[in-house]
KEKE-3310 file (N, C-alpha, C; in steps of 0.2 Angstrom, whole numbers, plus 5000, padded with zeros to 4 digits):
npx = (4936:4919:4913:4911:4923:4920:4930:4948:4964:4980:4997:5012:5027:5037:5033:5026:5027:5012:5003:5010:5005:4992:4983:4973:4964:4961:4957:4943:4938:4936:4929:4917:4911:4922:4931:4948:4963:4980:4996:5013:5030:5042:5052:5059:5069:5082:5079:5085:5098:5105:5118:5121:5109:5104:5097:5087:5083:5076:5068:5059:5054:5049:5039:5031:5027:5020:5008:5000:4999:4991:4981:4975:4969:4959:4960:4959:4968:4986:4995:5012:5026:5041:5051:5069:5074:5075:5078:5070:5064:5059:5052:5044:5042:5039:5028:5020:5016:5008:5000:4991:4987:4978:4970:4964:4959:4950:4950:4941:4947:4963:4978:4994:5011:5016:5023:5030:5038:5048:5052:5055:5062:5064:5062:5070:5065:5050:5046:5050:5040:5027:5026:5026:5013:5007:5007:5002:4990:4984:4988:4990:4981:4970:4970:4968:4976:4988:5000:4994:4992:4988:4974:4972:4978:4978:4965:4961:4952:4954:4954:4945:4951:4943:4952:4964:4975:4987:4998:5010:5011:5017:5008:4995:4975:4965:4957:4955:4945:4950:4948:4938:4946:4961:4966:4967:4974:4987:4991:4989:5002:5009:5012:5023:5035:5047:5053:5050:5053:5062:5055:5044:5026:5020:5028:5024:5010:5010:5017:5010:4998:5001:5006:4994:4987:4994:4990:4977:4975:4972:4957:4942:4943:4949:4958:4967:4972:4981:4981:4986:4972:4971:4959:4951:4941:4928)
npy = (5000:4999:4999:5002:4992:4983:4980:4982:4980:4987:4982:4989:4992:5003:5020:5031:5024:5019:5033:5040:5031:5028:5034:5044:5032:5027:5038:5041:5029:5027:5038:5033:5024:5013:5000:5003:4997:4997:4990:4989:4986:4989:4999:5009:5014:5018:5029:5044:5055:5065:5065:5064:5060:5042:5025:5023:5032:5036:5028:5027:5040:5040:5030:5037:5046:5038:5034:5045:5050:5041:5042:5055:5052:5042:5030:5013:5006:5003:4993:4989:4981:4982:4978:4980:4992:4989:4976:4965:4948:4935:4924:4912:4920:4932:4930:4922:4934:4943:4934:4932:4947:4948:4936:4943:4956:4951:4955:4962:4967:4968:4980:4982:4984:4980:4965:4963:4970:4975:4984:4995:5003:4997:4997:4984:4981:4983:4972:4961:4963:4966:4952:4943:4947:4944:4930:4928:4929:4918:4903:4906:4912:4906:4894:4883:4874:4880:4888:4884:4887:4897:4897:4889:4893:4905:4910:4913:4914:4906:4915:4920:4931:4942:4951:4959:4973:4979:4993:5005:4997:4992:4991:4995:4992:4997:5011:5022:5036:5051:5064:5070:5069:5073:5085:5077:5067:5073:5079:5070:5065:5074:5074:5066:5071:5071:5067:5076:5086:5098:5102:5113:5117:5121:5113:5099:5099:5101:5093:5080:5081:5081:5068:5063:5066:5063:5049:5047:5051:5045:5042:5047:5056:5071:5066:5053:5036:5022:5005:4989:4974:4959:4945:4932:4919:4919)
npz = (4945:4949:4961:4979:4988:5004:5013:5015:5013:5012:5008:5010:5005:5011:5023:5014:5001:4999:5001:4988:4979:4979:4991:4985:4980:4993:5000:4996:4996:5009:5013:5008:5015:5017:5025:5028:5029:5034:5031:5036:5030:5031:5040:5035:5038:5030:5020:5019:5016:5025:5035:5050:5054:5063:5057:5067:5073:5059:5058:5068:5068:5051:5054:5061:5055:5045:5050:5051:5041:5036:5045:5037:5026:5032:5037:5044:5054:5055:5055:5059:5054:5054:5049:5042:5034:5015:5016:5014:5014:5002:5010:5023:5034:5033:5025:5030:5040:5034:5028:5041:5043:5031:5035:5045:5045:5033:5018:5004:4995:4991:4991:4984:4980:4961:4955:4945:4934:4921:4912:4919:4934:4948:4969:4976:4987:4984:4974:4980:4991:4983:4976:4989:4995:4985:4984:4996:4998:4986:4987:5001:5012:5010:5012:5024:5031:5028:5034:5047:5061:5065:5062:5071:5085:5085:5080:5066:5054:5038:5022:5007:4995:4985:4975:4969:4967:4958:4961:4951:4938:4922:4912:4915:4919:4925:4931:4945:4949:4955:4957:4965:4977:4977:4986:4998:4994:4992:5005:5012:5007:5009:5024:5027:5031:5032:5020:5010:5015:5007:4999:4991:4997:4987:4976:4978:4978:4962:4958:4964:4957:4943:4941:4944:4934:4923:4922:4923:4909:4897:4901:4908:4918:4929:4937:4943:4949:4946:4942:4942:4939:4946:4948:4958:4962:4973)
capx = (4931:4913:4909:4918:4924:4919:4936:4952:4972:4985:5003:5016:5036:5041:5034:5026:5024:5004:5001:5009:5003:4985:4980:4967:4959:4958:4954:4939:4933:4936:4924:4911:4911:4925:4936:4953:4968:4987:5004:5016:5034:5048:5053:5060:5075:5087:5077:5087:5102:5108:5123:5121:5103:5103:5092:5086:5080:5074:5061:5054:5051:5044:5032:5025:5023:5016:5003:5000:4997:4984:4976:4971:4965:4954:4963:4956:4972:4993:5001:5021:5031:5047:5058:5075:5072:5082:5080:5064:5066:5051:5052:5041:5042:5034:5023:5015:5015:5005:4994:4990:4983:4976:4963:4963:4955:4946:4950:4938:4955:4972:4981:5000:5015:5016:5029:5034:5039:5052:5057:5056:5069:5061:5065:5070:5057:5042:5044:5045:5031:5021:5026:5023:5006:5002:5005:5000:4983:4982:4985:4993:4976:4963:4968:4971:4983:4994:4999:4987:4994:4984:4969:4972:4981:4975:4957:4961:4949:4956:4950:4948:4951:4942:4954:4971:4977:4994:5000:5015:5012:5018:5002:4988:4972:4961:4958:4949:4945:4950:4945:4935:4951:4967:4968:4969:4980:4992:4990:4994:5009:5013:5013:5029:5038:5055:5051:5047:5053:5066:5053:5038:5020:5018:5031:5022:5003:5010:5020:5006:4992:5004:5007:4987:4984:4996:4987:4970:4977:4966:4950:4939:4944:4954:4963:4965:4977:4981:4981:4984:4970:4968:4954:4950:4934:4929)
capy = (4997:5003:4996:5002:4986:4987:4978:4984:4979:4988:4979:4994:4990:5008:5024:5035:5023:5022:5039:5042:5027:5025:5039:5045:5027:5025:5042:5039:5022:5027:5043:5030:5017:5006:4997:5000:4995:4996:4985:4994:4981:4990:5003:5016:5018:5020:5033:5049:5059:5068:5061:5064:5053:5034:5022:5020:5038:5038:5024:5030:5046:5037:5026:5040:5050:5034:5035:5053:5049:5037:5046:5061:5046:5039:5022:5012:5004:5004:4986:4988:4974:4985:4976:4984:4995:4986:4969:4961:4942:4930:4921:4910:4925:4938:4927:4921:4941:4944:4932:4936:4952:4946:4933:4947:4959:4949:4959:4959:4969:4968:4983:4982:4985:4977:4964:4958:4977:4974:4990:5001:5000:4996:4995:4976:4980:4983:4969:4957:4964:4963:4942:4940:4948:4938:4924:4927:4931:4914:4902:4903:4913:4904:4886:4881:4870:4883:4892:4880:4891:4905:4896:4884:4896:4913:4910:4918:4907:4907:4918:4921:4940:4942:4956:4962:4978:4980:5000:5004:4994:4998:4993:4997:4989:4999:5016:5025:5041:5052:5071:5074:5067:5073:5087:5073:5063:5079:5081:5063:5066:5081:5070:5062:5077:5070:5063:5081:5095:5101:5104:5118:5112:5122:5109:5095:5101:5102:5085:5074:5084:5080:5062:5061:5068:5057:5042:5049:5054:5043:5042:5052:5059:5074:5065:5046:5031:5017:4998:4981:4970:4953:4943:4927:4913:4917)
capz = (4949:4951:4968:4983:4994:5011:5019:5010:5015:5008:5009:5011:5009:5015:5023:5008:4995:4999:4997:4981:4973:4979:4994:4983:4981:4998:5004:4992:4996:5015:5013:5005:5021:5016:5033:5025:5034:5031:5035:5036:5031:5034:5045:5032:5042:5025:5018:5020:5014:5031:5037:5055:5054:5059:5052:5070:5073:5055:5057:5074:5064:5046:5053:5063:5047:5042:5055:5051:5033:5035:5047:5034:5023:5036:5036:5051:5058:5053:5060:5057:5055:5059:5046:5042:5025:5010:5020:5014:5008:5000:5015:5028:5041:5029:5019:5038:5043:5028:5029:5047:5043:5029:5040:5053:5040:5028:5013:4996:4988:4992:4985:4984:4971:4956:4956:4938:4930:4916:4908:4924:4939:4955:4971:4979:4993:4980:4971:4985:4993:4979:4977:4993:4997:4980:4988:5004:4994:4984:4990:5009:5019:5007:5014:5033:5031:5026:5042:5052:5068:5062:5063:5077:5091:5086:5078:5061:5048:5031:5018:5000:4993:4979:4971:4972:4964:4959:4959:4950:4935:4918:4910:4918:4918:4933:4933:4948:4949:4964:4957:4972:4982:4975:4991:5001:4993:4993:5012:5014:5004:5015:5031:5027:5031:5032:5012:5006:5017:5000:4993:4994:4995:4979:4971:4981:4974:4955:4957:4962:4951:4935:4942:4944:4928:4918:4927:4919:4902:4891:4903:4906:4921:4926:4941:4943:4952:4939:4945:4937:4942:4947:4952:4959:4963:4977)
cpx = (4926:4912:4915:4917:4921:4926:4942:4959:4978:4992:5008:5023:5038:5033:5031:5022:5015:5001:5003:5006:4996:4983:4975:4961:4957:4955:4944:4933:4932:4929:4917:4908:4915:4929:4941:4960:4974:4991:5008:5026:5038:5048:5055:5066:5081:5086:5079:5096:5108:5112:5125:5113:5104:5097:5086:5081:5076:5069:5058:5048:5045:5039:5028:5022:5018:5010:4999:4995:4989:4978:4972:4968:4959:4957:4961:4963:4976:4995:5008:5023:5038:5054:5062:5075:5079:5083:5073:5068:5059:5053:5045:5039:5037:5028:5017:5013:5008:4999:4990:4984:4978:4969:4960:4958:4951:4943:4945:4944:4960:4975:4989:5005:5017:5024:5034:5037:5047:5058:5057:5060:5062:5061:5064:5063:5050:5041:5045:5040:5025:5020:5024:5015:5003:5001:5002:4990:4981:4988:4985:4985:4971:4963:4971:4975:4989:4994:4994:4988:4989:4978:4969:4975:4979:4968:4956:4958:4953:4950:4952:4947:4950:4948:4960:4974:4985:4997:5008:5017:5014:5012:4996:4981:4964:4963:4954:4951:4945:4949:4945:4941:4958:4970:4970:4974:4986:4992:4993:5000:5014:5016:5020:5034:5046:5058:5055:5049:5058:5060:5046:5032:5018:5019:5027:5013:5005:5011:5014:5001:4995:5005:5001:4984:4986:4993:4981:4971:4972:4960:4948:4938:4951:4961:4962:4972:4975:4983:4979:4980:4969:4965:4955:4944:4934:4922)
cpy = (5002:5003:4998:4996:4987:4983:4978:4984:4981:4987:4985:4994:4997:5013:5029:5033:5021:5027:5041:5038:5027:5028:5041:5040:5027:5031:5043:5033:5024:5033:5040:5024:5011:5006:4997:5002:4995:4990:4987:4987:4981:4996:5012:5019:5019:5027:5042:5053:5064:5062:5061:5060:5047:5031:5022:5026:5041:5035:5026:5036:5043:5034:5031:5045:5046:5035:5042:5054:5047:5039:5051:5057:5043:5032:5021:5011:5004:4999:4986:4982:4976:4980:4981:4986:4990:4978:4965:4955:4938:4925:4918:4916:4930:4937:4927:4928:4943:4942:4932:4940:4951:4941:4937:4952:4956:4954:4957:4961:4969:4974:4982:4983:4980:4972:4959:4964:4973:4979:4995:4997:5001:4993:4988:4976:4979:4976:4964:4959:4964:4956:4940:4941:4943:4931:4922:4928:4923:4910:4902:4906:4909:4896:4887:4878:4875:4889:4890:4885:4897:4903:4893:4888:4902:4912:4914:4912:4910:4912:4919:4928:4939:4946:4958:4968:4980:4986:4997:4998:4996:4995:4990:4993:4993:5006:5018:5030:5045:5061:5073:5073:5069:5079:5081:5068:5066:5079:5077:5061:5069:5079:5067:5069:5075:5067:5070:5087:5098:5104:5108:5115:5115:5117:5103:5093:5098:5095:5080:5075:5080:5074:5060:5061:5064:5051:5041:5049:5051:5040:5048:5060:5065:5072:5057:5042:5025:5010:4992:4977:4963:4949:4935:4924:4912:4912)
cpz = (4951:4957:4973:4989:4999:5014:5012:5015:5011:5012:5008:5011:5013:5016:5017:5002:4995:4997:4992:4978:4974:4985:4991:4983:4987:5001:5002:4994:5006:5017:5012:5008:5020:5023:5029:5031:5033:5036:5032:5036:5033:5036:5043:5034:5038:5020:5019:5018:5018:5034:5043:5057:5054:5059:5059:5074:5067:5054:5062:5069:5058:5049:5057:5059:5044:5044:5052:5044:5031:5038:5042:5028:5027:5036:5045:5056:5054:5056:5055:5058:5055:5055:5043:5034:5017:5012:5019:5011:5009:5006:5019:5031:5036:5026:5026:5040:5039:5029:5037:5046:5036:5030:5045:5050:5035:5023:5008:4993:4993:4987:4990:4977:4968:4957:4950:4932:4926:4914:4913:4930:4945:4962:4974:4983:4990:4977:4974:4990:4991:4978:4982:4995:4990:4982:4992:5002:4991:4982:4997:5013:5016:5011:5021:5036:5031:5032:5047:5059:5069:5065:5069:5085:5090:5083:5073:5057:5042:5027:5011:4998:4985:4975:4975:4964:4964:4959:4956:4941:4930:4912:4915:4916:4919:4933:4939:4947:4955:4961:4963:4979:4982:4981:4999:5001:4994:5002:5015:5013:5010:5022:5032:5026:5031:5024:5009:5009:5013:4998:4995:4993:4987:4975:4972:4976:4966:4955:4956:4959:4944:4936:4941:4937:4922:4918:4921:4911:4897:4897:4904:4914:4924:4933:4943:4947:4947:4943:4942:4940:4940:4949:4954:4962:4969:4981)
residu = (UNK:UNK:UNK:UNK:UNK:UNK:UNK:UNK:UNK:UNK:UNK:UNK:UNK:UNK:UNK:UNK:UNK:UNK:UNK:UNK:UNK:UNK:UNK:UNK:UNK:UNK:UNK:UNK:UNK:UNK:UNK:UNK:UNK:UNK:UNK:UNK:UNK:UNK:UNK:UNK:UNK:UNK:UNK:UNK:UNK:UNK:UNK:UNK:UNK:UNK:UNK:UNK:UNK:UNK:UNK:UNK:UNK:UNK:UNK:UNK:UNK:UNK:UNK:UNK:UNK:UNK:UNK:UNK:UNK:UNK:UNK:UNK:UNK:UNK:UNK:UNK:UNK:UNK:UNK:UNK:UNK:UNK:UNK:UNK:UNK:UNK:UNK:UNK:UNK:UNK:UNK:UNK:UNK:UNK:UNK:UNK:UNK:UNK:UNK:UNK:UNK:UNK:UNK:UNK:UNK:UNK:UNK:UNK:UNK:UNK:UNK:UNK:UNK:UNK:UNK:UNK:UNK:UNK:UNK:UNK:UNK:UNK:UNK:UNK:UNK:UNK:UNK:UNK:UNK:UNK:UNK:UNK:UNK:UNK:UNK:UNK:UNK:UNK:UNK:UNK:UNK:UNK:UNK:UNK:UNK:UNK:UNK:UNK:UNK:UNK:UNK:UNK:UNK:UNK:UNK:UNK:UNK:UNK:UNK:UNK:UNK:UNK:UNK:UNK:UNK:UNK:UNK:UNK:UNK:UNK:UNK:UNK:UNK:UNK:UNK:UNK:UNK:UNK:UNK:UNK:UNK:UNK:UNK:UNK:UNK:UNK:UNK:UNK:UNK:UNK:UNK:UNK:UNK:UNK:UNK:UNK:UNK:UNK:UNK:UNK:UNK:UNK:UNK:UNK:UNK:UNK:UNK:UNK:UNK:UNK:UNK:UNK:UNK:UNK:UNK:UNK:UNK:UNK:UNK:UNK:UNK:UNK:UNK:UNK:UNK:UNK:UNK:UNK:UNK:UNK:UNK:UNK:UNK:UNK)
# end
């Protein structure tokens, strides 16, 4: 993408995955006057390995990493929907939450993960949050009929989003270029302190460089985030 949006929704199942997958787009398109905005699905509370940790002290914590994260991106707003990590389902309830912030934001892009990957493992939360934001994108906020509530008791008009970005793909379509941005993608990473504390920033630095640089490999850039895109008529 040439053009930076000016209004940008990225759909989030957990804590983290933003800034590995696309922190650089956004801290990027954010430096350049774009309004971008997170939702944040599940609460993260299964994320951890320490056996005196529960889930319930664990998402207190993650989402406020969340918070943290997106701050050093510039992200305007973070709305959590506070669902139980490992517990998403394509569902009414989600589908409406989506399209919510969806009419509340009046996105041109929708970024979220990809949710048809084949030969790589992924987790359940990714791949219905990527089917529902695609839905929730076209067609449930585009018509009014669908979640009339939205429109009729809170005052969200319907909207069409040109563009939805899938990260996480495994063929790619969409490169952006984050060079000028890959310290604060790193920073952003670092915010999620209960993800990452094993490991030193050094390891953190190399990690997301050598993931940035694979991204880029055949363009022409030396650090990049890769994104299947979809468009639509609007």
């Amino acid at each position: 993408m040439e053009e930076t949006p000016q209004r940008v929704l990225v759909v989030i199942p957990h804590p983290d995955d933003a800034e590995f997958w696309c922190a650089g787009t956004v801290s990027k398109w954010t430096s350049e006057g774009a309004s971008v905005h997170y939702l944040l699905c599940t609460d993260g509370g299964k994320g951890t390995s320490a056996p005196e940790m529960t889930s319930k002290q664990l998402s207190v914590i993650r989402e406020g990493e969340q918070q943290d994260a997106a701050n050093v991106a510039g992200v305007k707003d973070v709305v959590l929907l506070h669902h139980p990590d490992g517990e998403l389902e394509d569902n009414q309830e989600l589908r409406k939450e989506i399209v919510r912030e969806i009419r509340r934001v009046q996105p041109d892009v929708v970024l979220c993960p990809e949710p048809y990957r084949k030969n790589l493992a992924w987790h359940r939360d990714h791949r219905i949050t990527g089917q529902v934001a695609l839905d929730a994108v076209f067609p449930y906020a585009r018509d009014h009929l669908h979640f009339q509530e939205l429109w009729r008791d809170e005052g969200l008009e319907p909207h069409k989003t040109a563009t939805v970005l899938f990260w996480g793909a495994e063929q790619p379509d969409t490169h952006i270029d984050i060079g000028g941005f890959i310290d604060s993608k790193i920073d952003a990473v670092l915010a999620h302190k209960s993800q990452v504390s094993t490991r030193t920033r050094e390891e953190i630095d190399r990690f997301v460089k050598e993931w940035a640089a694979s991204a880029s490999s055949e363009q022409e850039y030396d650090y990049a985030e890769a994104f299947r895109k979809v468009t639509f008529r609007t």
